[in-house]
N, C-alpha and C positions, 0 to 999 in steps of 0.2 A: 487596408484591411488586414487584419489579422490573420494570419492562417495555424490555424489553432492543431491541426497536425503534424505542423514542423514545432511548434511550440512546445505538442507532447511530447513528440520524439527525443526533442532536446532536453527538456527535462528527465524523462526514462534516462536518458542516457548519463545524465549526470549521477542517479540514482544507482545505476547500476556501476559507476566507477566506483561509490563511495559503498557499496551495498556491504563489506567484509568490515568496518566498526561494527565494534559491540558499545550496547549499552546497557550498564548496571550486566554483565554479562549475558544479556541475553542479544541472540542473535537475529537480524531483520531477517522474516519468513517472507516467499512468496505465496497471494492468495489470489482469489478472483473474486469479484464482486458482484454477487448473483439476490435480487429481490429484498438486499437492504441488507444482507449479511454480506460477509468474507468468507469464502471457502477456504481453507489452510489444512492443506492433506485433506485427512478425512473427518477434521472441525470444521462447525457451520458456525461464525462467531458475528453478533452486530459488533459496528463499526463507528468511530469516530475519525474524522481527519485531522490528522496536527498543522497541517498547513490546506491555504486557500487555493487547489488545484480540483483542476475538472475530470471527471473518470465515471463510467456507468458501465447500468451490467454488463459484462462476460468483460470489462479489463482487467486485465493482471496489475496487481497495486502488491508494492512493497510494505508491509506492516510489521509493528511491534506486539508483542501479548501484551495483554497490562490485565488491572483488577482481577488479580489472581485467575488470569488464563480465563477470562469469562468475556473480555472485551475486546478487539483489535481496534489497533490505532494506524489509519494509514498513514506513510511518511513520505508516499511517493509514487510515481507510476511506471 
């Protein structure tokens, strides 16, 4: 069986070595994942995932801004 919390953990932790790339200069924000948005400071923005990982509300997920700061993109958890 799977255990899907040492799965997350390891993941996160991948994310969080790699978290200092920039892309197209912009830099990966941390948000939390509250009722189908991204919290991001004091933006509430809907969300898309770039990759196939598991996360609900109140996780901390790594995100990019995209379409002109109206969208996050999560990258990671």
């Amino acid at each position: 069986m799977v255990d899907l919390r040492n799965m997350k953990q390891a993941v996160s932790n991948m994310v969080t070595s790699a978290i200092y790339v920039t892309t197209q200069n912009q830099k990966v924000k941390r948000g939390v994942v509250s009722g189908g948005n991204v919290v991001i400071g004091n933006r509430v923005l809907p969300y898309t995932a770039a990759v196939d990982i598991y996360f609900a509300d109140g996780d901390s997920v790594w995100c990019l801004i995209s379409d002109g700061g109206r969208m996050a993109v999560v990258v990671g958890v």
